[in-house]
N, CA, C and O of each residue as an XYZ file, in Angstrom:
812
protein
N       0.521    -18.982     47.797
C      -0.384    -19.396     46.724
C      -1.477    -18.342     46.563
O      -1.828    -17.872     47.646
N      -2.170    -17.799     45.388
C      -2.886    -16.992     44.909
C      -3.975    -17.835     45.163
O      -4.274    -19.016     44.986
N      -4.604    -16.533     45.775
C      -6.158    -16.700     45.659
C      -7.508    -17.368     44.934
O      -6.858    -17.661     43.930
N      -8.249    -17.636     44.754
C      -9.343    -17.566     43.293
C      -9.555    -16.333     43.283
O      -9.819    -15.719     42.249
N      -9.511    -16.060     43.873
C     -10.229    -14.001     43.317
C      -9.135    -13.334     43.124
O      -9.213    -12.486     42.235
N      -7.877    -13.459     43.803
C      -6.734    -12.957     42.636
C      -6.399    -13.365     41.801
O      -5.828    -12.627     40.998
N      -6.602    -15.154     41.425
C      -6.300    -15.278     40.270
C      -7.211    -14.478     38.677
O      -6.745    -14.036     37.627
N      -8.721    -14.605     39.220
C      -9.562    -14.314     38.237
C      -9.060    -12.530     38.421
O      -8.457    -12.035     37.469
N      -9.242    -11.971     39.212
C      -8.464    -10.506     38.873
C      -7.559    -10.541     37.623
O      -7.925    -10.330     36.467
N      -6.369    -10.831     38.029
C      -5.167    -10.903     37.370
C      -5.516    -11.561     36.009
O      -4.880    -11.032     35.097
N      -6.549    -12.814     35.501
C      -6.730    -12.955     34.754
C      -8.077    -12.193     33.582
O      -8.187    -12.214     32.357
N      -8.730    -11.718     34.431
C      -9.456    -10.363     33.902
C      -8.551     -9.024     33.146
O      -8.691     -8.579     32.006
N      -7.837     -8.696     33.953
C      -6.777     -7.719     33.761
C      -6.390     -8.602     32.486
O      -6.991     -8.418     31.428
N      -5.501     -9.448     32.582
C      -5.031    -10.067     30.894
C      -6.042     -9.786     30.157
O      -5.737     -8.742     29.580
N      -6.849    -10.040     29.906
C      -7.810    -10.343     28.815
C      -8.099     -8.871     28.449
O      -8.060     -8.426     27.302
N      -8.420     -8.111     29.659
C      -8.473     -6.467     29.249
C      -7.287     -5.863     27.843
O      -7.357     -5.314     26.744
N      -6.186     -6.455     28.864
C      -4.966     -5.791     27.817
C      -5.049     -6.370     26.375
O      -4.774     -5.610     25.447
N      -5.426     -7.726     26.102
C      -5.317     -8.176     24.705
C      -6.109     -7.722     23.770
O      -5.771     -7.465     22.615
N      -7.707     -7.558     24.469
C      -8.647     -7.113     24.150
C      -8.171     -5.312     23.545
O      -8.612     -4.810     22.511
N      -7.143     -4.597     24.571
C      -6.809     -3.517     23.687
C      -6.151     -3.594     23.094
O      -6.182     -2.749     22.199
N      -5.198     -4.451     23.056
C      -4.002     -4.522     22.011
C      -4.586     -4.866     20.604
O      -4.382     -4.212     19.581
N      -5.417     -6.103     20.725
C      -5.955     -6.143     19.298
C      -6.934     -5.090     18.845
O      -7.054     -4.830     17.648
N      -7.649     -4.469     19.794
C      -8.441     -3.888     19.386
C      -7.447     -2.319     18.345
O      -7.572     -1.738     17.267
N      -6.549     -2.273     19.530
C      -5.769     -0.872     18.422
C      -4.878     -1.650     17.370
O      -4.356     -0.937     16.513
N      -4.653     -2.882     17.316
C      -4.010     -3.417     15.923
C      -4.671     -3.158     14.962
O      -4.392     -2.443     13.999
N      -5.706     -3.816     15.221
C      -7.314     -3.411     14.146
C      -7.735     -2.457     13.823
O      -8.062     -2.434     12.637
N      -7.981     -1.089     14.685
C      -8.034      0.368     14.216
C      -6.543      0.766     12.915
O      -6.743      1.419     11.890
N      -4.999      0.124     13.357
C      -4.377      0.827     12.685
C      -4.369      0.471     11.480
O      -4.078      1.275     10.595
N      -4.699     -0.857     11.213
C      -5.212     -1.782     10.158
C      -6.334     -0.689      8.991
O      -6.192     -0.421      7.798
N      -7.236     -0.346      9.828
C      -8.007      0.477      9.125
C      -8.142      1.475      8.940
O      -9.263      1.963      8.792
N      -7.189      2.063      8.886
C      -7.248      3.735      9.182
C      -6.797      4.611      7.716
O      -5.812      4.465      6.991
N      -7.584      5.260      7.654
C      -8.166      6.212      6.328
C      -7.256      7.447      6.919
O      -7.849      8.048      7.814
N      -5.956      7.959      6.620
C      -5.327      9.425      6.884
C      -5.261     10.030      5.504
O      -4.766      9.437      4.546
N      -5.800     11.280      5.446
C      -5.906     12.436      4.524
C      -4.425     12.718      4.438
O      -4.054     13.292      5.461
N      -3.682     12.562      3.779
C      -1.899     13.365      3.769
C      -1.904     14.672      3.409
O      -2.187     15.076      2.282
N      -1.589     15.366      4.368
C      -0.934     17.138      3.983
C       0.193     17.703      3.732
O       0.375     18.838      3.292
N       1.462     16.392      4.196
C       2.409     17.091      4.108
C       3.159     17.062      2.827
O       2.950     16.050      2.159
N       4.061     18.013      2.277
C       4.625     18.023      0.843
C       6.016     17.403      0.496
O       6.872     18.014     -0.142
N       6.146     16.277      0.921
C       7.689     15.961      0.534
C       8.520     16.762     -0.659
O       7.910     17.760     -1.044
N       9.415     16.596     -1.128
C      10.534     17.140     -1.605
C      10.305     17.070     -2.863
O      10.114     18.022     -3.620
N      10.320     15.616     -3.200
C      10.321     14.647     -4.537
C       8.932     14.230     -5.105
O       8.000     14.199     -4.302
N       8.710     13.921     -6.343
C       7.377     13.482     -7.093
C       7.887     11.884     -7.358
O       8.916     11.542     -7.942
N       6.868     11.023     -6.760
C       7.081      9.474     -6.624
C       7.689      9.552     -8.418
O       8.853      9.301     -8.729
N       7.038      9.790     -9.008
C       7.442     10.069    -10.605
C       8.603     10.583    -11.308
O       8.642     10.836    -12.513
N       9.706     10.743    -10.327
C      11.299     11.352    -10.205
C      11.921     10.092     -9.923
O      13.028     10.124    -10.459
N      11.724      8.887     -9.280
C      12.078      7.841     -8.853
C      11.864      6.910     -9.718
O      11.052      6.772    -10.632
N      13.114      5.994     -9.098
C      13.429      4.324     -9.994
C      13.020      3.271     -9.107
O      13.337      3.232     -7.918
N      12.171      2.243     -9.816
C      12.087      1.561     -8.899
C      12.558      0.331     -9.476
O      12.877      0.768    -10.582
N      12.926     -1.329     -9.531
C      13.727     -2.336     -9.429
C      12.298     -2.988    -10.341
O      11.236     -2.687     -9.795
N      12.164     -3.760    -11.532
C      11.323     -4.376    -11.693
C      11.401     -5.913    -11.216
O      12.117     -6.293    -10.290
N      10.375     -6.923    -12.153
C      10.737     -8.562    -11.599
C      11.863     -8.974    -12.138
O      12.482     -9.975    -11.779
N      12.232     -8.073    -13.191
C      13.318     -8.959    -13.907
C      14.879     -8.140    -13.512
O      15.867     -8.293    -14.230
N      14.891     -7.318    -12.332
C      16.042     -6.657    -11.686
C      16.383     -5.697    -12.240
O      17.554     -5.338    -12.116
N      15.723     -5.157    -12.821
C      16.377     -3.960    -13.668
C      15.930     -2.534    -13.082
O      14.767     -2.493    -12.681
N      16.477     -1.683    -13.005
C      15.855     -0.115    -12.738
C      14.750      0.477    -13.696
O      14.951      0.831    -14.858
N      13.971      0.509    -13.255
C      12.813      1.467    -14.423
C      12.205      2.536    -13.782
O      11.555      2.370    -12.750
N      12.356      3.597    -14.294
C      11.767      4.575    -13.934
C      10.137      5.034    -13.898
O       9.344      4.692    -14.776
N       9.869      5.652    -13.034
C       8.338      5.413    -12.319
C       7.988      7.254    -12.949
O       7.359      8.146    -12.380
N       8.710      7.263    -14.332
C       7.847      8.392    -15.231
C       6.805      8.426    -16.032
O       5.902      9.200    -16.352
N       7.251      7.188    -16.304
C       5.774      6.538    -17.146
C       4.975      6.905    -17.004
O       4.237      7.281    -17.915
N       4.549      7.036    -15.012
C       3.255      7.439    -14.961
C       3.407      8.681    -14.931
O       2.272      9.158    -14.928
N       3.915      9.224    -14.914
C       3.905     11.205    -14.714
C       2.513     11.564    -15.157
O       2.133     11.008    -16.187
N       1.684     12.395    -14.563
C       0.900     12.432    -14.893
C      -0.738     11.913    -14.343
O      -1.814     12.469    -14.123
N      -0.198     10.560    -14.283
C      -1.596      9.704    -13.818
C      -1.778      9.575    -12.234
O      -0.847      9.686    -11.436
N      -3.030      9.341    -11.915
C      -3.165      8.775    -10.536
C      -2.903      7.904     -9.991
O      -3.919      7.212     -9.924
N      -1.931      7.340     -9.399
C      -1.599      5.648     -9.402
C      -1.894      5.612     -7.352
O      -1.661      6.455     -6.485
N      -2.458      4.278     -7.299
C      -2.280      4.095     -5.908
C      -1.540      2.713     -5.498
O      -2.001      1.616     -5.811
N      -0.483      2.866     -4.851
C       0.799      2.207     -4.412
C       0.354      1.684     -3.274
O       0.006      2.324     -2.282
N       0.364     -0.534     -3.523
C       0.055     -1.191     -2.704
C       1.600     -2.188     -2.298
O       2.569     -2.506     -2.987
N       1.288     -2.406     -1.092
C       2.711     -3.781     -0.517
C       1.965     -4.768     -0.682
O       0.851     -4.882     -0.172
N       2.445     -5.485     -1.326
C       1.119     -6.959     -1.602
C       2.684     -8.249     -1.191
O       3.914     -8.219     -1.241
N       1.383     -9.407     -0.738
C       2.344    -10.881     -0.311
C       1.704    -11.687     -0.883
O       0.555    -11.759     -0.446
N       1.928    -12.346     -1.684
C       1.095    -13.826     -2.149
C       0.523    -14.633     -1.504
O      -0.578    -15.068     -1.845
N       1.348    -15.130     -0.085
C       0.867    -15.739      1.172
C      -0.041    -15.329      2.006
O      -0.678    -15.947      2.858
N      -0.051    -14.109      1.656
C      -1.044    -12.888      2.907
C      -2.626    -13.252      2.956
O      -3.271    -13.146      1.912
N      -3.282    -13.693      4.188
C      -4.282    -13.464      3.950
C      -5.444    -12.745      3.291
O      -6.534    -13.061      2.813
N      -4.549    -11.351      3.521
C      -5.431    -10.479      2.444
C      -5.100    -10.641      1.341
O      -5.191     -9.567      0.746
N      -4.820    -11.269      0.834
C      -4.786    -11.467     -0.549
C      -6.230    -12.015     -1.491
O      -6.316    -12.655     -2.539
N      -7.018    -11.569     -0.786
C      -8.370    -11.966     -1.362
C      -8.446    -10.743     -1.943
O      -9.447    -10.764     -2.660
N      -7.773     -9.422     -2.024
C      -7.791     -8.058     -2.269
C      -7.407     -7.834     -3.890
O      -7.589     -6.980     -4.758
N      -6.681     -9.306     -3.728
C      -6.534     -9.216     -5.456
C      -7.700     -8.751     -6.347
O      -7.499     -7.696     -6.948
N      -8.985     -9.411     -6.549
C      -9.828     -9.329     -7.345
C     -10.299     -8.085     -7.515
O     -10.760     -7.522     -8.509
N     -10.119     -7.726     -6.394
C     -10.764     -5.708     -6.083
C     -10.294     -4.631     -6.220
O     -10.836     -3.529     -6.297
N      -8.904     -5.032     -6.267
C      -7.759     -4.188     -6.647
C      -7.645     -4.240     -8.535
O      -7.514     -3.305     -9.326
N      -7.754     -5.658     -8.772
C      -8.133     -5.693    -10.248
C      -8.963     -4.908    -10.451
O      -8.546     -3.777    -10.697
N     -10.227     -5.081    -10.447
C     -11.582     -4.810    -10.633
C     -11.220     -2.804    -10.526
O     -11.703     -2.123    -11.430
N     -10.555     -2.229     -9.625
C      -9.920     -0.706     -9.663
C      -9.586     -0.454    -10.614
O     -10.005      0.415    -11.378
N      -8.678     -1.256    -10.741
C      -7.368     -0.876    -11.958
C      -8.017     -0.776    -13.421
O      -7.749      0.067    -14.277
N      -8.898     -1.793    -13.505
C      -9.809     -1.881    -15.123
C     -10.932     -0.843    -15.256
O     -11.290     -0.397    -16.346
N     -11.523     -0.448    -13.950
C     -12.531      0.285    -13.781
C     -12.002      1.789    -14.458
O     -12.833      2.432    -15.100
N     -10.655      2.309    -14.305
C     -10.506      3.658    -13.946
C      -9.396      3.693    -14.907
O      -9.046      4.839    -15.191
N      -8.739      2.730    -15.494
C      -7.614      2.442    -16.248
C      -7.792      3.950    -17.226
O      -7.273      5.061    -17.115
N      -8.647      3.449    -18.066
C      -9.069      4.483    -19.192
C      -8.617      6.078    -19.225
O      -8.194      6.725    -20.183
N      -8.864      6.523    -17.764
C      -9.012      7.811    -17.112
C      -7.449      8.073    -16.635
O      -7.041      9.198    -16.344
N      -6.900      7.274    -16.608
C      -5.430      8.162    -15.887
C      -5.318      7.566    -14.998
O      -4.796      8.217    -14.094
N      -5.670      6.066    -14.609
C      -5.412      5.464    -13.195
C      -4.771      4.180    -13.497
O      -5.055      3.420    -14.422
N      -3.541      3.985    -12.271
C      -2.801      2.384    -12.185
C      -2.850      2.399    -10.545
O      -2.943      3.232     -9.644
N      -2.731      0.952    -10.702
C      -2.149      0.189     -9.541
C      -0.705     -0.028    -10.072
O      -0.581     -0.409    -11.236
N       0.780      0.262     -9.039
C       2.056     -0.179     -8.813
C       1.909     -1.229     -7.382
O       1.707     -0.874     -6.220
N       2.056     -2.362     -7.824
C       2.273     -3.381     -6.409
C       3.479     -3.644     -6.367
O       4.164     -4.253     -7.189
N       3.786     -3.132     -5.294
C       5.679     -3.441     -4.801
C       5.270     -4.800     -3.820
O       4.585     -4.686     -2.803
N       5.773     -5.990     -4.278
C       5.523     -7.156     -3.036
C       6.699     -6.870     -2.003
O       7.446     -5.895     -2.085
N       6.751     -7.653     -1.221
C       7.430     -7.427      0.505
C       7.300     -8.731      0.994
O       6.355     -9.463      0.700
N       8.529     -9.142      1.978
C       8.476    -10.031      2.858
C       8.647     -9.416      4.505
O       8.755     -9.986      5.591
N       8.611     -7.982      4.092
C       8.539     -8.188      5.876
C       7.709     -8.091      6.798
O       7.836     -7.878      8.004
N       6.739     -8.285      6.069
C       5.531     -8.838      7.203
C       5.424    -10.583      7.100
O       4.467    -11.203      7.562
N       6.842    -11.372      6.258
C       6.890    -12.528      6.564
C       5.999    -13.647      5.583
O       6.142    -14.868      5.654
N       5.234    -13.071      4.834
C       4.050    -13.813      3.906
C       4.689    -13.717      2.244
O       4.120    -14.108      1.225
N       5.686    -13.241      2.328
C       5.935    -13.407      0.350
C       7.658    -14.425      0.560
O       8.764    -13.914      0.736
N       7.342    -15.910      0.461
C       8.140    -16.799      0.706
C       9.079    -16.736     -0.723
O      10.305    -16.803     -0.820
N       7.886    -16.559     -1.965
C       8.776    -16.622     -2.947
C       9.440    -15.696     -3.732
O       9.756    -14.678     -3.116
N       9.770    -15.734     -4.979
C      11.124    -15.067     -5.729
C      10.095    -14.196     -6.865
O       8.937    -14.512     -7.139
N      10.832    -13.074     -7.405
C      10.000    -12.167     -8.492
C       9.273    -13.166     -9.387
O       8.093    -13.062     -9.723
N      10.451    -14.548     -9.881
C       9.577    -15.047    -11.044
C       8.369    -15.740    -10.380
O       7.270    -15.733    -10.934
N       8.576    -16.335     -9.199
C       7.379    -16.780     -8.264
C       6.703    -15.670     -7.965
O       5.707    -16.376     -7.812
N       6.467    -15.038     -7.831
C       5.275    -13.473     -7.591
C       4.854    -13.302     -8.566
O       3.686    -12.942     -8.419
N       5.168    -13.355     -9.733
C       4.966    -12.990    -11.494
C       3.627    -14.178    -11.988
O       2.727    -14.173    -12.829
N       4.138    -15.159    -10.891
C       3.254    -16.827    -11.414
C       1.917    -16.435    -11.263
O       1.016    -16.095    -12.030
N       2.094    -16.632     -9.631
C       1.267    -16.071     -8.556
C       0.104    -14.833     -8.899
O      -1.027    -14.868     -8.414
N       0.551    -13.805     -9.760
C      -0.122    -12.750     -9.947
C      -0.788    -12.795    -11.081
O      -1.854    -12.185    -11.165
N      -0.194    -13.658    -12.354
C      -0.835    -14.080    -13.380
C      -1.805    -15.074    -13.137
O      -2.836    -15.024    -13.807
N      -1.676    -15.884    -12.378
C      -3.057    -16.758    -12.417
C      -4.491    -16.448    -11.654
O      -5.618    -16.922    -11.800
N      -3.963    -15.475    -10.803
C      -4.921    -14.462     -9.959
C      -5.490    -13.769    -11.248
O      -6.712    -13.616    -11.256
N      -4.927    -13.417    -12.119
C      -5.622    -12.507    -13.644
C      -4.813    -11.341    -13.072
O      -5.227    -10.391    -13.736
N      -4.109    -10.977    -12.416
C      -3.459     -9.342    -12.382
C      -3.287     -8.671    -13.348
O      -2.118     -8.849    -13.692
N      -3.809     -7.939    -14.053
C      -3.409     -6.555    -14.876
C      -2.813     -5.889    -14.292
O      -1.713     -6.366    -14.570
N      -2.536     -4.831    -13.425
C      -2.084     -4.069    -13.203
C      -0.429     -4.140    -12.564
O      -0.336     -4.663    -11.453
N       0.903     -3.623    -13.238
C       2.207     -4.043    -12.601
C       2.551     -4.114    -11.672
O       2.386     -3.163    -10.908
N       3.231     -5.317    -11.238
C       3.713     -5.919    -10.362
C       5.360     -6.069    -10.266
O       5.850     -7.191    -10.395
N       6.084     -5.081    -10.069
C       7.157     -4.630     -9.715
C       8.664     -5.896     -8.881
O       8.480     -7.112     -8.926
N       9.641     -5.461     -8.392
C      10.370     -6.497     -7.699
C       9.989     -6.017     -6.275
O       9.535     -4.993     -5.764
N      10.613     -7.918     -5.663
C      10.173     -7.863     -4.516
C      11.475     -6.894     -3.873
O      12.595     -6.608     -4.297
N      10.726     -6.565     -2.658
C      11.936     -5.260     -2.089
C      11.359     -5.214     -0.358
O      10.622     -6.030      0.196
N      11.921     -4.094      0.158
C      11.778     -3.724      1.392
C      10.772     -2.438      1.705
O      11.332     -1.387      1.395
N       9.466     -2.248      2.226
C       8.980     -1.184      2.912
C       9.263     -1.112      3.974
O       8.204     -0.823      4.530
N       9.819     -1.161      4.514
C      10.507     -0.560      5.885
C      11.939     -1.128      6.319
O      12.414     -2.105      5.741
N      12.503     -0.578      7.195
C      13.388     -1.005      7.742
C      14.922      0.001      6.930
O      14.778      0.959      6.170
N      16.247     -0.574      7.375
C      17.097      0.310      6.860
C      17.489     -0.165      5.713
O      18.624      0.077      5.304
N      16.492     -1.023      4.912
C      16.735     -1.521      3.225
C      15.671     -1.389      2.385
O      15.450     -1.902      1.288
N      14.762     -0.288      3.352
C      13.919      0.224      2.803
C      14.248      0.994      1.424
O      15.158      1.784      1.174
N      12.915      0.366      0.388
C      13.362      1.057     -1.320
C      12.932      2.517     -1.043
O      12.127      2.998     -0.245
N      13.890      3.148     -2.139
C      13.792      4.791     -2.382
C      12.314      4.643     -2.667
O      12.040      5.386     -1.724
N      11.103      4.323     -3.158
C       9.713      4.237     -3.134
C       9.137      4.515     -2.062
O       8.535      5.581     -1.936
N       9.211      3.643     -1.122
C       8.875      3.839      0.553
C       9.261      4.520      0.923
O       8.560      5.336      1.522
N      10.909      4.718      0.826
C      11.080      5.822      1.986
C      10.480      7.369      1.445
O      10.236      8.320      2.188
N      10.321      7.337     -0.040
C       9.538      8.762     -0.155
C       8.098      8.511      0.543
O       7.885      9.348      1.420
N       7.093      7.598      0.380
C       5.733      7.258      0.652
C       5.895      7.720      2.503
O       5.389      8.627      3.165
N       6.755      6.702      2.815
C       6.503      6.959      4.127
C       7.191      8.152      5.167
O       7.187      8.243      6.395
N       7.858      9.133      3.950
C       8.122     10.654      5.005
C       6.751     11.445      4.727
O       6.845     12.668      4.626
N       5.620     10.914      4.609
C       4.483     11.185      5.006
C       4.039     11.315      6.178
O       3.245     12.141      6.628
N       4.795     10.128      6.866
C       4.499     10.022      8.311
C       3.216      8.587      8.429
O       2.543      8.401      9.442
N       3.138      7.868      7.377
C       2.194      7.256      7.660
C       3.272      5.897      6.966
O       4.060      6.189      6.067
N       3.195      4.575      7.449
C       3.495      3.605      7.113
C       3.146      2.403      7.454
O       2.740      2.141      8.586
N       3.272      1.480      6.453
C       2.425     -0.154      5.991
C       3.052     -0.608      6.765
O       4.248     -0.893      6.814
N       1.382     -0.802      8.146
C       1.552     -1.721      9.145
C       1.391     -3.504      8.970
O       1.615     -4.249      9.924
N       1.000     -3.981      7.697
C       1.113     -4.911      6.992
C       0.989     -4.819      5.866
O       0.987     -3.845      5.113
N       0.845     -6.203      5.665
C       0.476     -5.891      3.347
C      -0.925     -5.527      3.152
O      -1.916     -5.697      3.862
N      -0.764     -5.011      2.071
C      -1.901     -4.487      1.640
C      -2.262     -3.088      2.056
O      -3.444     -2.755      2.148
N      -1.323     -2.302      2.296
C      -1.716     -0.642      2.927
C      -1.929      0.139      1.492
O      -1.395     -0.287      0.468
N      -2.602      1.101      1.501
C      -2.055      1.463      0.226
C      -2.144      3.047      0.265
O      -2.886      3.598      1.079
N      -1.272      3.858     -0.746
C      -0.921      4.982     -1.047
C      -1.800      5.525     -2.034
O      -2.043      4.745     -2.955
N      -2.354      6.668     -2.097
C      -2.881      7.123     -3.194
C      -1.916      8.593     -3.728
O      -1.739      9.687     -3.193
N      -1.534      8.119     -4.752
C      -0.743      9.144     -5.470
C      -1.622     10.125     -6.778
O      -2.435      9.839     -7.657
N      -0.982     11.301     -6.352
C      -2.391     12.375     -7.120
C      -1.064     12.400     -8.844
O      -0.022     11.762     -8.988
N      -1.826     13.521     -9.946
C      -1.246     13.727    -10.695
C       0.169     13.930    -10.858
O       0.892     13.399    -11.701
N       0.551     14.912     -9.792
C       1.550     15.570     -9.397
C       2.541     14.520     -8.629
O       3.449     14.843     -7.864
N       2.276     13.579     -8.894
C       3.584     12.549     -8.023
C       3.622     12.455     -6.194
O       4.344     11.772     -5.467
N       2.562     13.412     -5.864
C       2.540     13.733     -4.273
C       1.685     13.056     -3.922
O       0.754     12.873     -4.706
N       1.659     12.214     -2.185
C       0.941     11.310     -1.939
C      -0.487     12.307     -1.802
O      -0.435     13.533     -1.898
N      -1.623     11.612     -1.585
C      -2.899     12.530     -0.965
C      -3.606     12.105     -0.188
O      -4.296     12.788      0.569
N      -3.553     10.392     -0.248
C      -3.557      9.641      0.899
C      -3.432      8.154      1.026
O      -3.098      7.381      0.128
N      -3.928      7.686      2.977
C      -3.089      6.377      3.206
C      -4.231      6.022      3.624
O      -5.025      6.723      4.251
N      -4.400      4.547      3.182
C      -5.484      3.421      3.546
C      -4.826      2.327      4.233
O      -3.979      1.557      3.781
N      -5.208      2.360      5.092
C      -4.590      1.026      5.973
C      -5.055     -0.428      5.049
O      -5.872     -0.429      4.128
N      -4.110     -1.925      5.701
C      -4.439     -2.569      4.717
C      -5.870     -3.097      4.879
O      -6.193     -3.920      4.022
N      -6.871     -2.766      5.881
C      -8.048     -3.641      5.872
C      -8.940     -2.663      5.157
O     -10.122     -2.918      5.389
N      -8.788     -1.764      4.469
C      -9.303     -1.125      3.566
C      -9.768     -1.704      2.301
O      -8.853     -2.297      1.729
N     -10.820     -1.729      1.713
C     -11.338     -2.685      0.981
C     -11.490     -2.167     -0.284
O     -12.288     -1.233     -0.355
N     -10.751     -2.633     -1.674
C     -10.471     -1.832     -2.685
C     -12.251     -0.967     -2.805
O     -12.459      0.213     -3.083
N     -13.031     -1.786     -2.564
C     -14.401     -1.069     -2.926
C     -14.820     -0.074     -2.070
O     -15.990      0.298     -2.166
N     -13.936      0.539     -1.075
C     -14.202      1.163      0.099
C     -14.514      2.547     -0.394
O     -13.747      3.275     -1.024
N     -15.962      2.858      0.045
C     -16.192      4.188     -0.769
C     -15.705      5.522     -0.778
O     -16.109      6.398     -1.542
N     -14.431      5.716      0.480
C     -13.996      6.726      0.997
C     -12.726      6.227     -0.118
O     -12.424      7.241     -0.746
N     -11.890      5.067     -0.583
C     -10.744      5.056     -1.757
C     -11.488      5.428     -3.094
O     -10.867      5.900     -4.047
N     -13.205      5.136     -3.136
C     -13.062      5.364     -4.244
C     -13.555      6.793     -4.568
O     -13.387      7.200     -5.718
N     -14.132      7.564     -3.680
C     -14.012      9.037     -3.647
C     -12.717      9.949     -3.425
O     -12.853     11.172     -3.433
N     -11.678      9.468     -3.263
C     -10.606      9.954     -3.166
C      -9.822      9.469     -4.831
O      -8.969     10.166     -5.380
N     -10.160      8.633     -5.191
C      -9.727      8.449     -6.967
C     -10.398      8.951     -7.654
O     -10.071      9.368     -8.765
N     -11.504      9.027     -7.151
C     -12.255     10.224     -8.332
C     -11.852     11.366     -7.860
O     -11.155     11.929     -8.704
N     -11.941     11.840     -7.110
C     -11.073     13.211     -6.445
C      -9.886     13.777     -7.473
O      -9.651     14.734     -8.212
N      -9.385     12.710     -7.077
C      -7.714     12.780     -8.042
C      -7.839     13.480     -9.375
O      -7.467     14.576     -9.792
N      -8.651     12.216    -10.020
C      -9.093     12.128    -11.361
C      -9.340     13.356    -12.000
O      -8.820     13.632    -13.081
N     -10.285     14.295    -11.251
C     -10.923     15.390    -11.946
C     -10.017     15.984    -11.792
O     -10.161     16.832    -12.672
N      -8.713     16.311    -11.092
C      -7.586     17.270    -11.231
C      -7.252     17.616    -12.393
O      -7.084     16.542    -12.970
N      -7.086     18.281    -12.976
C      -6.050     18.622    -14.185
C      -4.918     18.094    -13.832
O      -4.285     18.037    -12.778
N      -4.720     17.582    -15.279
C      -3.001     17.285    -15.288
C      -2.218     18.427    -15.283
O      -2.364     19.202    -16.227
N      -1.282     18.735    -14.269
C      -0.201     19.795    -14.459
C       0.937     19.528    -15.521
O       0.917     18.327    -15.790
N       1.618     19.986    -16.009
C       3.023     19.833    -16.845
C       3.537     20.535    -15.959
O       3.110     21.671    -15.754
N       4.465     20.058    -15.313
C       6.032     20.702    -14.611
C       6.720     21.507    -15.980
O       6.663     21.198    -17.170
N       7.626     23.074    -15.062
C       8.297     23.371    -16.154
C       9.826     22.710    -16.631
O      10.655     22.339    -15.800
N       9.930     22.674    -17.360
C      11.130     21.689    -18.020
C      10.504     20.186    -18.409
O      11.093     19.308    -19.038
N       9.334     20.138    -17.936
C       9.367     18.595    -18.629
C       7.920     18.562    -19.723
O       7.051     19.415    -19.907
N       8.097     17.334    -20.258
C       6.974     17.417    -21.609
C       5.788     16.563    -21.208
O       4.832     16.436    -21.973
């Protein structure tokens, strides 16, 4: 039979480890990475699946700054709606969208595109809201898997991507990043003042 002073050891020690475990859940949650590296492809070369199943191509935006969120209806963070709105209307004018790809594999989007569509309209969503799909895993959408050969990927919902003119990421906000977070919104104005490039061959 254990001690009292080995038990409280041994139960000190626990509490240590949880105490780090959450504590680095929570850092990865929040973590602001600058992206350097140059993938291959311009997110803006890609198709992505809308609510109503169809392929649409993500040229539309060619051009603009868009920053690419995993959103869940169920998700706690989903209080992110209003702020993420409040982005999208703020900067609209200028060359800026929100693309929300929803996800179930962090387990929180129970329902179906036309249920996400409900869901996002009564929240007031402006900004498109795409089909539900996979960020990770081996059914991961051609979207993600370009986003995340960055090297950076949505440790839950709500991470988000900031995509520059040029279709190339520039950077990753973890999801406890707060649309009003002044380091996302100096990095969209960042964007913003870029010149638009024209690629050669295209208009």
């Amino acid at each position: 039979m254990m001690s009292k002073r080995r038990v409280l050891q041994t139960s000190v020690a626990l509490a240590a480890a949880v105490i780090a475990v959450t504590g680095a859940v929570a850092w990865r949650l929040s973590v602001v990475t600058p992206v350097t590296t140059r993938p291959v492809a311009s997110l803006y070369d890609l198709m992505a699946r809308d609510a109503l199943g169809h392929d649409t191509p993500l040229a539309a935006y060619r051009g603009r700054v868009t920053l690419v969120v995993n959103i869940a209806s169920e998700c706690g963070l989903a209080f992110q709606y209003p702020g993420l709105d409040a982005l999208h209307r703020r900067y609209e004018d200028r060359g800026f969208t929100i693309l929300a790809f929803p996800s179930d594999d962090f387990w929180q989007e129970p329902n179906d595109d036309a249920g996400i569509q409900r869901v996002c309209e009564a929240r007031g969503v402006t900004f498109p809201v795409l089909g539900k799909g996979h960020v990770r895993g081996s059914d991961q959408s051609a979207v993600y898997a370009f986003l995340t050969s960055t090297g950076e990927a949505p440790a839950w919902n709500f991470a988000k991507y900031l995509v520059g003119r040029d279709g190339r990421v520039r950077a990753f906000f973890g999801s406890l990043v707060l649309p009003d977070d002044s380091q996302l919104i100096h990095a969209i104005e960042d964007a913003l003042d870029e010149p638009t490039i024209v690629e050669a061959g295209r208009e």
